[in-house]
N, C-alpha and C positions, 0 to 999 in steps of 0.2 A: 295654643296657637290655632289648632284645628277647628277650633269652637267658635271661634273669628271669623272663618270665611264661609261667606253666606253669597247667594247671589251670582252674578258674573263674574264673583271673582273664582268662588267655588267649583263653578264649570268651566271657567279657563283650567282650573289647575285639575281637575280628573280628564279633561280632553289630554293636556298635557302628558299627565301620568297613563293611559292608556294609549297617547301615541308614540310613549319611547318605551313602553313596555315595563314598567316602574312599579311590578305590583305590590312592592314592598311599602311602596311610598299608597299608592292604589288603598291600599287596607288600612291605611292610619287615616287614610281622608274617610272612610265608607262611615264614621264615626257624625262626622260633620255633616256627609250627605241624609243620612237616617234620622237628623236633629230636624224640631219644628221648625218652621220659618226658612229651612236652608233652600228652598225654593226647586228640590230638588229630589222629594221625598219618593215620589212618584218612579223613580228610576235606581232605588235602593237594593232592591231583589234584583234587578238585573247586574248589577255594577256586582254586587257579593259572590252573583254567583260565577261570572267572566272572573273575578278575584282567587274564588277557589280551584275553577279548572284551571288556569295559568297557575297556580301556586302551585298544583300539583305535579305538572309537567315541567315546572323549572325545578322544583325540587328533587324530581326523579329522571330528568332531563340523562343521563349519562345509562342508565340501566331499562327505561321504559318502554314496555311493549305494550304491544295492542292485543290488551284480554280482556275475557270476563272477570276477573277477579279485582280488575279498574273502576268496577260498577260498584261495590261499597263505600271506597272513599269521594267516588262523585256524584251518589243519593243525594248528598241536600242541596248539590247545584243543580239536578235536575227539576228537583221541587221548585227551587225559585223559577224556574227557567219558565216550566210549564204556568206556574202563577201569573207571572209575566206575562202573558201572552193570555190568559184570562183574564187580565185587568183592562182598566178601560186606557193605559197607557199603551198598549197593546194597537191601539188604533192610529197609532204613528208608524207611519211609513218606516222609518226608521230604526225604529226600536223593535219591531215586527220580521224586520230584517236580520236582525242582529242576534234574537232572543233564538230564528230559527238556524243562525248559521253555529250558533253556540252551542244549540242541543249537537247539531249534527257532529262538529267537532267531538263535543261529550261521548258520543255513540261511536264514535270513529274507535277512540281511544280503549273502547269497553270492548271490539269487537263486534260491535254490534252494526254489519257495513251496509246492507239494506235498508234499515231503519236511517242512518245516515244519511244515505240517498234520498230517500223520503222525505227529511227535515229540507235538504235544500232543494228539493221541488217545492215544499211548502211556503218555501221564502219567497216564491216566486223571481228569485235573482235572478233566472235567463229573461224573463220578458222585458227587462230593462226600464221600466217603470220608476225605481226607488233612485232616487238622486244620493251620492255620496257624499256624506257632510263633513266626512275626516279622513284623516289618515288611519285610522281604527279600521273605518268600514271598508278602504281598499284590503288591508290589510287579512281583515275576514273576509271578502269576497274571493282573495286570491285563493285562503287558506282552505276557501270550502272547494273549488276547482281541484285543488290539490286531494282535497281528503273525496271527492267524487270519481277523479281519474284513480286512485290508490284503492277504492274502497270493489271499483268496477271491476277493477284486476283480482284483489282479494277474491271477491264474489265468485269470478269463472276461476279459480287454481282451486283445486280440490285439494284437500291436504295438507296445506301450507297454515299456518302461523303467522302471529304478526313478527314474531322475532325474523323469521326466512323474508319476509315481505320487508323490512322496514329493519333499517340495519343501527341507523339513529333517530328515534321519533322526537325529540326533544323539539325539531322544529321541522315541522311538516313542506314547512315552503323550500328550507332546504332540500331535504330529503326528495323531494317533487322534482326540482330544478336538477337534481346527480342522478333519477331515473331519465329523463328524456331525452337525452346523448347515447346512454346506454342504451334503452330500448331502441335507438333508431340503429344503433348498431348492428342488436342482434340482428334485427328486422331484415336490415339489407346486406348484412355477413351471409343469407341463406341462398342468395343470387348469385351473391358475388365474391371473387377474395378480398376486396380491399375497398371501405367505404368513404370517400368524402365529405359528404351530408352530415353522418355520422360526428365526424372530428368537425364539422364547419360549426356544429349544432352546442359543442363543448367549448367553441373559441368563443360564438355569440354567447351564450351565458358570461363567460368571465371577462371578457371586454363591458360588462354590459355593470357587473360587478365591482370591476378592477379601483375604479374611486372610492367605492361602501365601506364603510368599517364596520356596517352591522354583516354584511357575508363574507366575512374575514375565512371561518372555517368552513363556508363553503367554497370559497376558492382556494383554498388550501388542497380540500380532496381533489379538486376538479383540478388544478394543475397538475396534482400528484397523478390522478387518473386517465390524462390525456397525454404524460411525459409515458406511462406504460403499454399506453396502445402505440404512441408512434414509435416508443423502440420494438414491440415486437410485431408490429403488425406492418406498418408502411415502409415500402421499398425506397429507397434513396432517389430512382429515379420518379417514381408516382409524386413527390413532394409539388402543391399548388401554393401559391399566395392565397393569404386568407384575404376574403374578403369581408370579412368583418373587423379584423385589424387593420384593412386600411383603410374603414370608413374611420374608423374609432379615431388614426393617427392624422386624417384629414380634421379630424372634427377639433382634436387637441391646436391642431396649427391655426385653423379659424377664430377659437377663444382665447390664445395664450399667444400667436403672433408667430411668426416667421422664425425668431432670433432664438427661439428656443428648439434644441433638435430631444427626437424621442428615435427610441431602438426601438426598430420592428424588425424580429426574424425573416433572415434572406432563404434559408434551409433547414433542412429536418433536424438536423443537430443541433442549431442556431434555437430552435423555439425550443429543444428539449430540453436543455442547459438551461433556458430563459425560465418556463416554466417549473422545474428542481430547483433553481434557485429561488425563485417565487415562495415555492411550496413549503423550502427550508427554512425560510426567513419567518413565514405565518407559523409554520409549528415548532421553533424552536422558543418563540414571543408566548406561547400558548402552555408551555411545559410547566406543570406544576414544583414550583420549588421549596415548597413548606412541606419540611418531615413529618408532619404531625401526620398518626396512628389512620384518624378519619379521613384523613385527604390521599391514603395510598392507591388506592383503587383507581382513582385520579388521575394520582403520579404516575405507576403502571399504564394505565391507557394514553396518555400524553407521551409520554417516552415511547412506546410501541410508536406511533403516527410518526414521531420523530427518526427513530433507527428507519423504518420502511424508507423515507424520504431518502435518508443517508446510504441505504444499500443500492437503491436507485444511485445514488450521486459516484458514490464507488464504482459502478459498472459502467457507466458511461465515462466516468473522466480516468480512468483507467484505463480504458480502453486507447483516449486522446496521449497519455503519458502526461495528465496535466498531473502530476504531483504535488506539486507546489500548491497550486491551487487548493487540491484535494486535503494535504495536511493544513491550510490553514482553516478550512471547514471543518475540520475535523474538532481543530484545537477551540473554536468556538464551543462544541460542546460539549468539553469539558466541566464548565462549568455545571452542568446537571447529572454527569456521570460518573458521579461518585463511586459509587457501586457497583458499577455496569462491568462488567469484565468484558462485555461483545465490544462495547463501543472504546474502551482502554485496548483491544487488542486489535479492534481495524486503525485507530491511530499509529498504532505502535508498528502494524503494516504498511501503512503511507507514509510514514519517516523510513524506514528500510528502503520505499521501491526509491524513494527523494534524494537516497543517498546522507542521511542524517543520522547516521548511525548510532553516535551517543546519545545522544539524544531518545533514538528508538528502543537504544538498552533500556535507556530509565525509565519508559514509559512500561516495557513489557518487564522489568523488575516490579515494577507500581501493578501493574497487570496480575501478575502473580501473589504478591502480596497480600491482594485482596481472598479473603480465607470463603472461596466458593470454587469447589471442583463440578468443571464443568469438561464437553467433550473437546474441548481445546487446549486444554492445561497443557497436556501432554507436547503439544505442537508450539505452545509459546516458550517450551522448557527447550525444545529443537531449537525454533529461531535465537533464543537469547546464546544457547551454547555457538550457534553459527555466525551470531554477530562479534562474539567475545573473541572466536578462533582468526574469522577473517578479517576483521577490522580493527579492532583493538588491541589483538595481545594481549588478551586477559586470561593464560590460560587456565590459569588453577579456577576461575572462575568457570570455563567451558567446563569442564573436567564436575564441577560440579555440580552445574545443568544438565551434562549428559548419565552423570550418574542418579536424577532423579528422573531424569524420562525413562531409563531403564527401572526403576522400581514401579512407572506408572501405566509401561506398554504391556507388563504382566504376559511376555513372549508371543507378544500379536503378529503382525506384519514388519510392526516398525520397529522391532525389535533387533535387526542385523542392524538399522541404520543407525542404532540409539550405540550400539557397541561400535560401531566402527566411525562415530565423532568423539566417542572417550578415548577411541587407540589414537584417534587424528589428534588432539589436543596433548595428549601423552608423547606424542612423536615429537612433536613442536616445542613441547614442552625441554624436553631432553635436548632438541636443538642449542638449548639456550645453554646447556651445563658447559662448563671449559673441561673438566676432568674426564678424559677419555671412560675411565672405569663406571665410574657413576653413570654416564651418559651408554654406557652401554651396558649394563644393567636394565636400564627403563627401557631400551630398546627391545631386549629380552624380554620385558613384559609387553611392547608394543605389540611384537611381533603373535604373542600368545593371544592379545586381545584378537588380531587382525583375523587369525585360523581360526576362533571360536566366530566369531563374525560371517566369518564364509561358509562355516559349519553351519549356521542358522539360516541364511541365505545366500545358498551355492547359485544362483544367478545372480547377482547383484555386481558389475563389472568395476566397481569404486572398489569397492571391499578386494578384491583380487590385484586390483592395479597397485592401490596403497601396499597391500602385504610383499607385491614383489619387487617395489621400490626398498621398502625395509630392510627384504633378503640382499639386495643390491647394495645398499649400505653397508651392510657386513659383509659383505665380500662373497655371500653365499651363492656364487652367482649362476649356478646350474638348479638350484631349486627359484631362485628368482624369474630365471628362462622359463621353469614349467607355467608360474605363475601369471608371466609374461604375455604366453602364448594361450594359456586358458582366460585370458582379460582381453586379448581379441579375437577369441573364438565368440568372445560372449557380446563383444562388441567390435567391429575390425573397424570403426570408426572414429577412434579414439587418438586423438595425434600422441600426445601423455605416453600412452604404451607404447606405440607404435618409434619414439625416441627414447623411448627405454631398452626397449628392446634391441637397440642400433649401438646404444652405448655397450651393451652387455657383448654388441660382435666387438667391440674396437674392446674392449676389457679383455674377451679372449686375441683380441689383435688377427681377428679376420676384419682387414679394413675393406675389403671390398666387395664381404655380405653386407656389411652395415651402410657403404655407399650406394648398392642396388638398392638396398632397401629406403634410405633416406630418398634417392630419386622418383620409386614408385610412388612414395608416399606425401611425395612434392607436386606430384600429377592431381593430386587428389583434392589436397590444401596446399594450392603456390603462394598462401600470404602469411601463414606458419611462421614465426617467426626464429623457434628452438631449430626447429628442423632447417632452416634457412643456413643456421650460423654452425649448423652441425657438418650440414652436406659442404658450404665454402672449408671449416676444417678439415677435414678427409680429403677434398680435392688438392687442399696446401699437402697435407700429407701423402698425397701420392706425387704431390710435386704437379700441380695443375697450378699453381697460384699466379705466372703469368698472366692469367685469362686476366686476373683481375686487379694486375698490376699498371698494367698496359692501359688501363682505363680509366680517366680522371676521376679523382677521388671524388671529389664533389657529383658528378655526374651520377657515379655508384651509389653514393651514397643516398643521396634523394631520390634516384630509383626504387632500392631498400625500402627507405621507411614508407615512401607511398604507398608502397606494397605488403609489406608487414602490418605497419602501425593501422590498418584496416580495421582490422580485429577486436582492439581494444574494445572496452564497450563505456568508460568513463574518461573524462578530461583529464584526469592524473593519469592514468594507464595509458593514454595516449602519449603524454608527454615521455611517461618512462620507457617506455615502450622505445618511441622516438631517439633519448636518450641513451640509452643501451644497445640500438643498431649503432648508432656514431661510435661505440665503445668496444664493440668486437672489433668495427672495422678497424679502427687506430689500433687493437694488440694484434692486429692480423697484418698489419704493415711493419708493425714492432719485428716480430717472427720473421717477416721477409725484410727487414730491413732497408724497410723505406721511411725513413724517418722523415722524409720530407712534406712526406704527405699525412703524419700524425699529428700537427698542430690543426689542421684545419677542423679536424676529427674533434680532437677536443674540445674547442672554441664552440662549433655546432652542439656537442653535449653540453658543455658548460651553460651556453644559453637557454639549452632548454631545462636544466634539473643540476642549477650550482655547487648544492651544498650537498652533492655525491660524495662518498668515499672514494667510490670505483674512477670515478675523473682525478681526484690525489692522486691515486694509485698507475695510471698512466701518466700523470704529466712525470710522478718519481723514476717510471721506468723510461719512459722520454730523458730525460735529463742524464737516469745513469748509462744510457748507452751512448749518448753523443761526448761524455766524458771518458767512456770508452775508446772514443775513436778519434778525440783531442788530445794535437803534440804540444799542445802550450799546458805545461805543468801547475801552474795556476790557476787558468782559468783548468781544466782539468778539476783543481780541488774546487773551485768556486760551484763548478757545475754538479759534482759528486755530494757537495754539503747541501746545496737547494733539492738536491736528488731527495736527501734522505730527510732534512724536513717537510718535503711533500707526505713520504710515506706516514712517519711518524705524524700529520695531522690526517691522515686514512684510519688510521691505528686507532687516534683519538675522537674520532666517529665510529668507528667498529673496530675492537681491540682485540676481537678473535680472527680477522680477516687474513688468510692464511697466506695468501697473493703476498701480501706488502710485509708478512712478516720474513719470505722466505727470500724475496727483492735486497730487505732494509740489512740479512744477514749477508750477504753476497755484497753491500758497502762496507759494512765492517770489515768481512776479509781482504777486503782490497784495501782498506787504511791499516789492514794489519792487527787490529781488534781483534783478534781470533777469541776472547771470553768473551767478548758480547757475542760474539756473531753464531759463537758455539750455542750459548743461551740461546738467543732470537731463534737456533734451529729448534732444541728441544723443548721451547715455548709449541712451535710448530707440532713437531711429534704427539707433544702430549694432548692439542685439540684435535690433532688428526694422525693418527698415525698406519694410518694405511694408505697414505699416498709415496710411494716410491719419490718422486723428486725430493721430497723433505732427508729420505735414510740416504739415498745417494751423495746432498750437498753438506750433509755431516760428517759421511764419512771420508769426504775430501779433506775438510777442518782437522779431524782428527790424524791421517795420516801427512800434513803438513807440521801438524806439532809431535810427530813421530811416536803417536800411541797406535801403532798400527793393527795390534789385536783387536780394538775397539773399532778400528777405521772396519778390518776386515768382516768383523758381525754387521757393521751397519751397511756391507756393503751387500751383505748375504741378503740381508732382510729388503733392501731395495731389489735384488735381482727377484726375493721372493715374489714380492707385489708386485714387480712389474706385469706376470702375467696375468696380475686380476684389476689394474687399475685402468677406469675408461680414459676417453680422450677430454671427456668435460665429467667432471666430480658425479656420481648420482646424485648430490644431496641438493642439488641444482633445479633437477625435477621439480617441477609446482606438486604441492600433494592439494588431489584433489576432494572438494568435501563434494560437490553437486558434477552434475554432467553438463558442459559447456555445451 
């Protein structure tokens, strides 16, 4: 087919092939132009040797510098070159032009930057003389400005290289166009702090580009590089209108019409974001996806360009709290990050901050999986155990994240924290046992984790608080107090302790060290919610509960949660939050026996968090005491049977729930069921038996069925615990993993 075109058709299609840069295509035709007759013979050495130097700068287009050692494989385009320009075709403006802007380029590439200079004085290109007959010749005119301003700079840095000079040589007019923003930077950064000119000189480039699809990867850098200067360079207030964007946005509305609108950034964040998104879109389009062996180097540099864009993207919309945003960017580039353990473990970080927690498991399970230890293993083994412990209830899962960060912190820094999320998850864990014995067994080994913990790092205020909650759990509660108060020596700003602490005075039954100190500590944090409902109990207990009887419920109440429910930091934690003030308040009218103001209580919980246990569990003690104090004997039972299928569906949402088991007993005995109710108690016992109420309403049971030897141990063991049992359970305490 090549052999066929002779003529104007010939030199249409090499104009063609040299003005979309086609030198693949270029060197099948150089066959046809070197043929007799092709009317074209005369222009053969020039055409081969534009063919070789191109061929060799795309073929090494990703690695190419500017050295001497470029000068052996472009010997025989020099030969042509200079033949050229010896012949009598030579005598054409044109070709004269072109053969010298070719060497120049040739000598550029070799190193060779004065000689360079030389060739494009010889072309005589500034006296403006030679007329441009194509898109070729703009194309080398520009190229040689470019290779004249890069070769003058070369010339004056003593020392320098072309690798230090020239970062991608593959395309010169690139590489020209991402120095001269730069340069005018440094230029006017030595005056001044902050340049205009500079960033105005980076906007006209890429407005100027923004239609091209041949400066795709130049505007790719040049976004990526102008989204880095305004984040760290320009102040929020310095931010001008570009005036290059809004000639560009005038010019779009003049060809395309009124009816069409275009986004032009209004502020600094507004173009940052425009541009990162810009940047992300060009180099995500660019990333090599073919495994093969020869294309890795490739793949590697394409994914570098790509993460740099994406850490930019991180920093700035992190900063905004766009998460949402951010993981669906993220999950685009998936697709090419197979491998990548960085880019698997910043995803698996924006579903975490998204609140997408399963999700985030899976990713940072996928994340690990992948068989490359890097300096992050360690830290995705933390988050996975910390998402399993607070979000999931996965604990055997935590327990066996935490037991491999500890074989991989090899007793670093993070090695208190690695032991004291294995005791955390072991604590929780044992939560779950109904067998008092078993479950305090694990506690025994909690408790052993928690002192080795604090033995590794004696400052760390989690590791002390956790351990003297535990003691408090067992009852230990004068080594709990040391614990107590070494957790806010180390930190006195910890509410957690500081309500532990309070409980430990009302367990010794000083209620009113634990009130000073609940008050103090209300000064501090008045939106606290524990401490809220701790201080209103102790006040009922010293008989203050007036204050806030006398006060409409409603009114109290939505006082409260405005003021507590502050705190939360998530839409479920608000609501329960919410939830749970309407729910002290209604068992705190229950105890003062104001039941008239407990429906409203409930209704308000009910609508915010329905499928409560804890709302069962009041509306059963609602019911059993207004059957209490009903003389109509029927409704009486009517009210005492809806009592106790209230509880019994508390039960059947949580069936260790010790409230409604110890309630649901205290129905039986009043229907006279003394075996169930006996049962229902030592059901109680056996998940908790260190609460005194539970040996006290046993031992009633039993000395009404006149076993009074049995009534009088259970009454010993209640007197016992009574001086170690708080006003609200410790096991109540939030156990915390991070510092709020």
């Amino acid at each position: 087919m090549n052999s066929k075109l002779k003529g104007s058709r010939l030199e249409a299609e090499v104009d063609k092939c040299r003005s979309e840069c086609n030198w693949r295509r270029l060197g099948d035709v150089l066959l046809s132009v070197r043929s007799k007759n092709s009317g074209m013979q005369q222009y053969g050495d020039l055409l081969q040797a534009e063919y070789i130097i191109e061929s060799f700068i795309d073929q090494n287009s990703e690695f190419l510098e500017s050295k001497a050692e470029n000068k052996k494989d472009l010997e025989k385009a020099a030969k042509l070159l200079y033949d050229t320009l010896q012949s009598s075709v030579a005598e054409k403006s044109t070709v004269f032009l072109e053969a010298n802007l070719l060497l120049a380029k040739l000598h550029y590439y070799c190193a060779e930057y004065e000689q360079a200079i030389q060739d494009i004085e010889n072309s005589r290109l500034e006296f403006g003389d030679t007329p441009f007959e194509s898109l070729r010749d703009l194309r080398l005119v520009a190229e040689a400005y470019a290779i004249k301003g890069s070769g003058m700079l070369s010339s004056s840095t003593s020392g320098t290289n072309g690798k230090q000079n020239v970062d991608r040589m593959g395309e010169l007019l690139e590489t020209t166009l991402e120095r001269v923003p730069l340069m005018r930077l440094r230029h006017n950064l030595i005056d001044r702090l902050w340049d205009d000119e500079g960033v105005e000189w980076y906007r006209r480039i890429m407005t100027s580009l923004g239609d091209k699809v041949v400066g795709e990867k130049l505007q790719q850098r040049l976004s990526r590089q102008l989204a880095e200067v305004l984040i760290r360079g320009m102040p929020d207030s310095g931010y001008m209108e570009s005036q290059s964007v809004s000639t560009k946005s005038q010019n779009l509305r003049f060809y395309t019409g009124s009816h069409r609108s275009y986004f032009s950034p209004a502020s600094r964040i507004e173009e940052i974001l425009l541009l990162l998104l810009i940047s992300e879109v060009l180099a995500t389009k660019d990333v090599v996806l073919n495994r093969a062996e020869e294309l890795a180097a490739s793949r590697q540099n394409s994914l570098l360009v790509a993460k740099s864009v994406y850490n930019l993207l991180t920093l700035v919309l992190s900063a905004l709290r766009q998460y949402e945003l951010l993981s669906n960017i993220h999950e685009k580039a998936m697709k090419f990050a197979n491998e990548d353990k960085y880019l698997w473990f910043q995803f698996a970080l924006t579903l975490l901050c998204h609140g997408r927690y399963i999700r985030a498991s899976r990713i940072l399970s996928q994340c690990l999986a992948i068989e490359q230890y890097d300096d992050n293993t360690l830290a995705q083994h933390l988050f996975a155990a910390n998402i399993a412990l607070e979000h999931l209830g996965q604990y055997d899962e935590a327990i066996n994240h935490a037991e491999k960060a500890i074989k991989l912190c090899e007793r670093n820094w993070l090695f208190g924290r690695c032991l004291l999320l294995k005791a955390i998850a072991l604590s929780m864990k044992a939560d779950m046992v109904v067998r008092y014995n078993s479950r305090n067994e694990m506690r025994l080994e909690v408790i052993k984790l928690f002192e080795n913990a604090a033995a590794v790092d004696p400052h760390d205020d989690l590791i002390h608080y956790n351990c003297a909650r535990q003691h408090a759990i067992a009852r230990d509660l004068q080594v709990a107090r040391d614990w107590c108060e070494r957790t806010l020596e180390l930190n006195p700003e910890m509410p957690p302790a500081i309500m532990l602490l309070a409980l430990i005075f009302t367990a010794q039954k000083d209620y009113k060290g634990a009130l000073e100190l609940v008050i103090d500590a209300l000064e501090d944090f008045p939106t606290n919610y524990p401490l809220t409902v701790l201080k209103l109990m102790l006040e009922v207990k010293f008989d203050n509960g007036s204050v806030y009887t006398t006060q409409g419920t409603s009114d109290y109440g939505t006082s409260t949660v405005s003021m507590c429910s502050r705190q939360s930091r998530t839409v479920e934690t608000h609501f329960m939050m919410k939830a749970n003030i309407w729910l002290e308040l209604a068992e705190l009218f229950l105890d003062l026996d104001r039941m008239e103001d407990v429906r409203p209580c409930i209704e308000e919980a009910s609508a915010l968090y329905p499928n409560s246990h804890q709302i069962l569990y009041i509306k059963g003690r609602l019911l059993a005491a207004r059957a209490a104090k009903c003389e109509n004997a029927a409704k009486c039972e009517h009210l005492r049977s809806d009592a106790k299928s209230s509880l019994l569906g508390a039960l059947a949402i949580a069936p260790s729930h010790v409230s409604s088991l110890r309630h649901l007993a205290h129905i039986y005995r009043l229907e006279r069921n003394i075996p169930m109710a006996e049962k229902m108690l030592r059901d109680v016992i056996q998940i908790d038996p260190l609460h005194s109420d539970s040996w006290q309403a046993l031992g009633m049971i039993l000395s009404e069925e006149g076993r009074f030897e049995e009534a009088l141990e259970c009454y010993s063991t209640a007197s016992a615990l009574n001086s170690s049992t708080p006003l609200i359970p410790f096991s109540t305490l939030p156990v915390l993993i991070h510092a709020s």
